[in-house]
C-alpha positions, 0 to 999 in steps of 0.5 A: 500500500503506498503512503500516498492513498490514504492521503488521496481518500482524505482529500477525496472526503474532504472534497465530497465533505466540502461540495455537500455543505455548500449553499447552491444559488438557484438558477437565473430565471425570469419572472411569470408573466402573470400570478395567480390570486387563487383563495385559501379555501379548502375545496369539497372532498368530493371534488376531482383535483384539477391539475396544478395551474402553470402559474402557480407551479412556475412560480413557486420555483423561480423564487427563492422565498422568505419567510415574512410573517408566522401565525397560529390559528389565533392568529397570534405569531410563531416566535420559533420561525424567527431564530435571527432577525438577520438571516429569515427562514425560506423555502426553494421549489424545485424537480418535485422537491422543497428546501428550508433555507436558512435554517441550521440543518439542511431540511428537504422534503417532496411535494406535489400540487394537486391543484393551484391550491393545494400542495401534498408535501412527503415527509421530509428528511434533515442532517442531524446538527447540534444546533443552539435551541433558537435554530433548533426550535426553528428547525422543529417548528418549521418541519413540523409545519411541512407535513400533510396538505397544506392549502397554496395561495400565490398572490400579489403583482408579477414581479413581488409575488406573495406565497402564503402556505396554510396547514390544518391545524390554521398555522399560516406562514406568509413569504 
């Protein structure tokens, strides 16, 4: 075995450690023409799921998507998805699946539109960091949030839309 291998594994890990902890920047893209102002409302469960509007699924990946407001059903404001006032929570749409920016773990999960106003996300996966309690709790909170149907509305001007997610328990995040 010559002394030059175990180096060569070490700078290959190394590298590998390297490329996977870097933050990627989504591509370049122009915004929609148009954004649709579809309602919250949960639809009729005995109503056929329309195909997700183009609109809808294109915008939600051309953006890169901070979180603005955080509330319960009271209405009251999640405090835990504000870990640092400097640097928001997000998410990033993209090939069927959802990134939280931000955070202190990498948090991914699929999701699929069933129409432009409902959005089934897949139990999501996360690195496993010892992260101090405010971006822990943010972490938490955040993927326990993506789970389920959540209701999708896009609104608000081309150019600046506006995402705002709903779960079932009334929790509403605006980006």
């Amino acid at each position: 075995m010559s002394l030059h291998r175990p180096r060569r594994i070490a700078i290959v890990v190394a590298a590998l450690c390297v490329a996977g902890c870097a933050q990627s920047t989504p591509p370049e893209s122009s915004a929609p023409e148009t954004a649709t102002a579809p309602s919250v409302a949960s639809s009729p469960a005995s109503a056929p799921a329309a195909a997700p509007t183009p609109d809808t699924a294109t915008t939600l990946v051309a953006y890169q998507w901070q979180l603005k407001q955080a509330t319960d059903a009271a209405g009251q404001s999640i405090a835990a998805l504000f870990p640092t006032p400097d640097k928001p929570l997000g998410l990033q749409f993209g090939d069927g699946r959802l990134s939280v920016t931000g955070g202190c773990n990498r948090i991914n999960a699929g999701y699929q539109l069933l129409d432009s106003t409902q959005m089934q996300v897949s139990q999501g996966m996360s690195t496993m960091m010892a992260c101090p309690p405010p971006l822990a709790n943010a972490d938490a909170a955040f993927a326990k949030f993506l789970t389920g149907t959540l209701q999708v509305a896009v609104e608000g001007e081309a150019g600046a839309p506006q995402l705002r997610l709903a779960a079932a328990d009334g929790n509403t995040l605006t980006f």
